[in-house]
mmCIF file of the C-alpha atoms, coordinates in Angstrom:
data_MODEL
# 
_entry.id   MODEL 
# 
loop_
_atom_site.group_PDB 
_atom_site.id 
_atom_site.type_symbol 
_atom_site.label_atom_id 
_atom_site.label_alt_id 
_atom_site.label_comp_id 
_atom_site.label_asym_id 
_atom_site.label_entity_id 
_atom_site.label_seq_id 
_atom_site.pdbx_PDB_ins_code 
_atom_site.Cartn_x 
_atom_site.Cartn_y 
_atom_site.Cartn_z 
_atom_site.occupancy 
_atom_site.B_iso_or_equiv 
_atom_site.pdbx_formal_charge 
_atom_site.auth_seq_id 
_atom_site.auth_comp_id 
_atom_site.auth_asym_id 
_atom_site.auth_atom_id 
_atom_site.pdbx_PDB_model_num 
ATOM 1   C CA . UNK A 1 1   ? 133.603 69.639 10.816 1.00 0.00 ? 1   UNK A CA 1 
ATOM 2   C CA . UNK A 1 2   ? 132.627 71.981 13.737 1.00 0.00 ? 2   UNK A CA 1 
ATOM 3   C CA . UNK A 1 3   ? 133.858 72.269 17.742 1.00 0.00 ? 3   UNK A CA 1 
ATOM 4   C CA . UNK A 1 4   ? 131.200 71.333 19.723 1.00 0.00 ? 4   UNK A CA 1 
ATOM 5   C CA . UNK A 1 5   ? 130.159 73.200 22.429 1.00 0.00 ? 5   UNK A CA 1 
ATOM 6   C CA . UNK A 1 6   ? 132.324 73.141 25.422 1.00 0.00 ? 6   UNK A CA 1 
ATOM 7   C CA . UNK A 1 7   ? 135.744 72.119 24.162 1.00 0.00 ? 7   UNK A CA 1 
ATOM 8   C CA . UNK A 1 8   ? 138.799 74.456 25.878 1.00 0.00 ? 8   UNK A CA 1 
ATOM 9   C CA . UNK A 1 9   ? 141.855 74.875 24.978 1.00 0.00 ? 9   UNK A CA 1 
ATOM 10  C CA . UNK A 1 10  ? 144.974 76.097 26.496 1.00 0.00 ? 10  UNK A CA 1 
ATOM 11  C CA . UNK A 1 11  ? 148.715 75.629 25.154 1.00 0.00 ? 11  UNK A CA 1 
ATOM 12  C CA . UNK A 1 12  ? 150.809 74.222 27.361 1.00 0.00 ? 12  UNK A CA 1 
ATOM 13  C CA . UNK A 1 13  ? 154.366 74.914 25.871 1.00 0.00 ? 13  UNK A CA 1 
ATOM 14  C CA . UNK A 1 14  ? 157.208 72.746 24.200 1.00 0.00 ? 14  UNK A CA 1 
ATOM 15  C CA . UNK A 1 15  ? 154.235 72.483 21.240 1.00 0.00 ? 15  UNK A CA 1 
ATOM 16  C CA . UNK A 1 16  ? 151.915 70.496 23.379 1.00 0.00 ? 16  UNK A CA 1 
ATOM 17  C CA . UNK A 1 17  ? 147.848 71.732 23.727 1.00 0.00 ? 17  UNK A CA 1 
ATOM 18  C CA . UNK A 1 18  ? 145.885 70.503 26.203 1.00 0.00 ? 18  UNK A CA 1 
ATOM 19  C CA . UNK A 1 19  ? 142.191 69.993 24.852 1.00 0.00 ? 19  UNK A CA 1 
ATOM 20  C CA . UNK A 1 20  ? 139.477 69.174 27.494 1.00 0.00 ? 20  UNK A CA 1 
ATOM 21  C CA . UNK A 1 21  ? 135.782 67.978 25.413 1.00 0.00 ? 21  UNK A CA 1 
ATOM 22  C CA . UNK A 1 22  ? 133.442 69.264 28.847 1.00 0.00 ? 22  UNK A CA 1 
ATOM 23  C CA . UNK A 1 23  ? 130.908 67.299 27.919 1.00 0.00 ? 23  UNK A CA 1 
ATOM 24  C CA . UNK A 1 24  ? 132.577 63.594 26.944 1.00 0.00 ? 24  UNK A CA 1 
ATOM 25  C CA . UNK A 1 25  ? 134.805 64.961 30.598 1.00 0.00 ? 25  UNK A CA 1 
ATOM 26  C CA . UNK A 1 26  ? 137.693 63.642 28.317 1.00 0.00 ? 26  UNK A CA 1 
ATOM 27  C CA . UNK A 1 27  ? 141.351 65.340 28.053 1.00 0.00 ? 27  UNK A CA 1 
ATOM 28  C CA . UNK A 1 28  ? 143.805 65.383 25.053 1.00 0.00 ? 28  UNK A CA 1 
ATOM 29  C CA . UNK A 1 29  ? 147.269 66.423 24.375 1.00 0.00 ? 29  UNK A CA 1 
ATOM 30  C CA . UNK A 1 30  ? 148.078 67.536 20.920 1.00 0.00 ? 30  UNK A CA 1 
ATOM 31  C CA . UNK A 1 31  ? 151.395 68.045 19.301 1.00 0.00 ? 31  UNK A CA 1 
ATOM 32  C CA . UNK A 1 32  ? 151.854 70.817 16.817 1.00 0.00 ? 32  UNK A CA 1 
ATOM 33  C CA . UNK A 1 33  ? 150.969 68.505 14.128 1.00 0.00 ? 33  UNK A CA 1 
ATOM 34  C CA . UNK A 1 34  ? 147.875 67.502 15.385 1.00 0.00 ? 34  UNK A CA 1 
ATOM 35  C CA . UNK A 1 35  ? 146.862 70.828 16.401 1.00 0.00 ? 35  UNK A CA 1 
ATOM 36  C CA . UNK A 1 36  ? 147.386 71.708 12.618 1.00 0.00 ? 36  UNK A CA 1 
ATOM 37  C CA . UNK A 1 37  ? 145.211 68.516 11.469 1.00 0.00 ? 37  UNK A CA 1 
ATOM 38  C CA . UNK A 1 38  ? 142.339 69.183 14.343 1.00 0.00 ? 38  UNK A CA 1 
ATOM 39  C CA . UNK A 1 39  ? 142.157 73.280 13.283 1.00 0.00 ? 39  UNK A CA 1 
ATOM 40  C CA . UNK A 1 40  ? 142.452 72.770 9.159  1.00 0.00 ? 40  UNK A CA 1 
ATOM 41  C CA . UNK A 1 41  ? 139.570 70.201 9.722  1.00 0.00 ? 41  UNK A CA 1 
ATOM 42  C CA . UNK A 1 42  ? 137.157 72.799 11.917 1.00 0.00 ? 42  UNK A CA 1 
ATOM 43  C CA . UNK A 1 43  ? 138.481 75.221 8.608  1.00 0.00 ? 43  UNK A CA 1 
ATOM 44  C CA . UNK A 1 44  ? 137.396 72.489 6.047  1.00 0.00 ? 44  UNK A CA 1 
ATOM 45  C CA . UNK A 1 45  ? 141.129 72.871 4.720  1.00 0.00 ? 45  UNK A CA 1 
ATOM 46  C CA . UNK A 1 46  ? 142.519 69.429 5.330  1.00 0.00 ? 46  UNK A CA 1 
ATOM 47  C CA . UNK A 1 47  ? 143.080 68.883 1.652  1.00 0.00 ? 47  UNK A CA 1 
ATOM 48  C CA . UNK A 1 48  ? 145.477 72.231 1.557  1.00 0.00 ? 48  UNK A CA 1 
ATOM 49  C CA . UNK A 1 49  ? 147.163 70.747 5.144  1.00 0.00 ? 49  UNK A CA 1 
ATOM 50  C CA . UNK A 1 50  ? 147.371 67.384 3.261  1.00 0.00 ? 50  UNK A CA 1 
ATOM 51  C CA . UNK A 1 51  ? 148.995 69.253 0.177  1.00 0.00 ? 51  UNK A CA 1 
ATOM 52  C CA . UNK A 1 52  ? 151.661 70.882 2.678  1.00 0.00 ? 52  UNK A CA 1 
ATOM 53  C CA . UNK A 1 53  ? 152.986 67.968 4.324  1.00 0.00 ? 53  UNK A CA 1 
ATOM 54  C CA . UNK A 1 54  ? 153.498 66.191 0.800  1.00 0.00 ? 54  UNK A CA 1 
ATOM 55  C CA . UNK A 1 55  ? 155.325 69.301 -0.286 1.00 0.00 ? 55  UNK A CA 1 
ATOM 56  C CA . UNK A 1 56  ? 157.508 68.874 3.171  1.00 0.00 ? 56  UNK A CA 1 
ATOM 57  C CA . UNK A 1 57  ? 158.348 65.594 1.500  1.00 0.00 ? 57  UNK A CA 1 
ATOM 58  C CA . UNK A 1 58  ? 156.178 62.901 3.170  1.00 0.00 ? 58  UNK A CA 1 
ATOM 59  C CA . UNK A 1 59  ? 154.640 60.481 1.200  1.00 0.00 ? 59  UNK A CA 1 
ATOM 60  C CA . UNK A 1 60  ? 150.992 61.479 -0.163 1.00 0.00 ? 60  UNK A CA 1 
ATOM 61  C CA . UNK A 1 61  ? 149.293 57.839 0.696  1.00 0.00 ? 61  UNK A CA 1 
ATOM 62  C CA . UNK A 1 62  ? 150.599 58.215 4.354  1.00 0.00 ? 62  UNK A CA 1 
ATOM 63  C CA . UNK A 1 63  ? 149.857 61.658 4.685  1.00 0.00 ? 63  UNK A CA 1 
ATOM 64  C CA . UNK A 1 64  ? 145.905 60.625 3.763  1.00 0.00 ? 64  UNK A CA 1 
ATOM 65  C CA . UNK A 1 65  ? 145.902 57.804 6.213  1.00 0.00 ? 65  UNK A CA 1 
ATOM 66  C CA . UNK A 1 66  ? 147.691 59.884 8.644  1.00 0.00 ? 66  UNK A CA 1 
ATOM 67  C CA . UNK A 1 67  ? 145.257 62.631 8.597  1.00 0.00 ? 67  UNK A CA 1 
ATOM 68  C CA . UNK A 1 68  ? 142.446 60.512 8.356  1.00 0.00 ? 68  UNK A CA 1 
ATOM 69  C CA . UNK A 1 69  ? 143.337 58.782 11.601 1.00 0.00 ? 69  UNK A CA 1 
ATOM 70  C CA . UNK A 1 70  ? 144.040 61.931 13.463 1.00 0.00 ? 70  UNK A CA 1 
ATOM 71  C CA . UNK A 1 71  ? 140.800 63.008 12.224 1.00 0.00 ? 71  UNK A CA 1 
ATOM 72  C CA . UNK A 1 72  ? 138.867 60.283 13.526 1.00 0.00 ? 72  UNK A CA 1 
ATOM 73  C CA . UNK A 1 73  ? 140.336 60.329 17.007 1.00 0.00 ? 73  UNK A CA 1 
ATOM 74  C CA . UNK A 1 74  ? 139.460 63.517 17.040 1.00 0.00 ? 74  UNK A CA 1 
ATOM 75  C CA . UNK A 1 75  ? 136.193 62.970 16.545 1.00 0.00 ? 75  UNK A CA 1 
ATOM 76  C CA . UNK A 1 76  ? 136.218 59.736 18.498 1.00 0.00 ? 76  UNK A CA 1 
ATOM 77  C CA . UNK A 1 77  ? 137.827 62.031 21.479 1.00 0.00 ? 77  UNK A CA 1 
ATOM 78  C CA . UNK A 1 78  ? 134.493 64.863 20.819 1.00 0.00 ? 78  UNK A CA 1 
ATOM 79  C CA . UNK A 1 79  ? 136.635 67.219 19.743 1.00 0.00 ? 79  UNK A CA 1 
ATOM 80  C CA . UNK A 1 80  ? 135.232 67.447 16.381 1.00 0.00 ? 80  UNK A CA 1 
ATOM 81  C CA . UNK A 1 81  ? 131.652 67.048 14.922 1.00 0.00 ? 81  UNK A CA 1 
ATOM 82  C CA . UNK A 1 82  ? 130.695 66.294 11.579 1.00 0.00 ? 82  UNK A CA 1 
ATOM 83  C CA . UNK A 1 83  ? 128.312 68.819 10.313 1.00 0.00 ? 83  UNK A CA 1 
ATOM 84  C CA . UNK A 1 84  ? 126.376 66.438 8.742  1.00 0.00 ? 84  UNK A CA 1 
ATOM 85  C CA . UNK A 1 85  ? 122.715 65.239 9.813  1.00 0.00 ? 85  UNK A CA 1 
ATOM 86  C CA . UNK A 1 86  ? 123.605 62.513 12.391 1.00 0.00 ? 86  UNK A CA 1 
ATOM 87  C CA . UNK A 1 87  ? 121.233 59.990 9.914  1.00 0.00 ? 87  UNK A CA 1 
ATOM 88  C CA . UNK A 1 88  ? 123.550 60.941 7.150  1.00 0.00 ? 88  UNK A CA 1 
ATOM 89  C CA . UNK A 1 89  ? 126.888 60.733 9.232  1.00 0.00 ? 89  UNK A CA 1 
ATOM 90  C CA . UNK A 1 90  ? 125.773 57.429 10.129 1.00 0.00 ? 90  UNK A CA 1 
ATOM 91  C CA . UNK A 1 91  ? 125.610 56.298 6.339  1.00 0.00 ? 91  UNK A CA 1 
ATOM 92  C CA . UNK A 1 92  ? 128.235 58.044 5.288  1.00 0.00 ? 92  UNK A CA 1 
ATOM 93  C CA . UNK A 1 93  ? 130.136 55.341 8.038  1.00 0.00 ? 93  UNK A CA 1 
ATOM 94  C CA . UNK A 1 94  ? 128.716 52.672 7.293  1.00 0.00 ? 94  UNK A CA 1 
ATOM 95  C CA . UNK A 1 95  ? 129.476 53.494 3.536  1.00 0.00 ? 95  UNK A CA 1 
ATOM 96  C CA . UNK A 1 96  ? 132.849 53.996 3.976  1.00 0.00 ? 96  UNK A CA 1 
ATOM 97  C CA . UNK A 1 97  ? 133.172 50.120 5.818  1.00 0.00 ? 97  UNK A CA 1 
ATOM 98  C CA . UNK A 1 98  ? 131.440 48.941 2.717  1.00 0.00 ? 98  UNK A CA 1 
ATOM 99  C CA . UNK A 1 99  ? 128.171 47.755 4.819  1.00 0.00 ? 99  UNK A CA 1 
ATOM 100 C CA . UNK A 1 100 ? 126.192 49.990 2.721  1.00 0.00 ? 100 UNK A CA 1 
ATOM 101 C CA . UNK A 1 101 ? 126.437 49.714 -1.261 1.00 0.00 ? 101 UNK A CA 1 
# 
């Protein structure tokens, strides 16, 4: 995943960042935990992040949906990018809904 161009940052205490995507003019407040999510997926690490929540003692299957969610409200939010072709993100969706064998 990559930050697209224009995204600021700025923490705003009591673990709360405030995340402003210039170009979608759209504002988001992320805990710690989702700061950890958005910043292991720019590092291609969420597998590792994944990996230390279930050793924190959550439960793997709802640390995958978790993360996937986050992920993709991220992304929904622009304040990640795949870094994928945008042909090839597109299948890669449609794959995962099953519209695509």
């Amino acid at each position: 995943m990559l930050t697209p161009p224009r995204i600021h940052a700025a923490d705003i205490g009591h673990g709360t960042t405030a995340v402003l995507a210039v170009r979608t003019s759209t504002w988001v407040w992320l805990n710690e935990t989702s700061v950890r999510i958005w910043q292991a997926a720019l590092t291609n690490s969420l597998p590792e992040l994944e990996e230390e929540f279930v050793a924190e003692g959550y439960d793997r299957e709802q640390v995958r949906e978790a993360v996937q969610r986050n992920v993709r409200d991220l992304t929904d939010s622009g304040l990640l990018e795949s870094a994928l072709p945008a042909w090839r993100a597109r299948l890669g969706r449609r794959t995962r809904r099953g519209m695509v064998a």
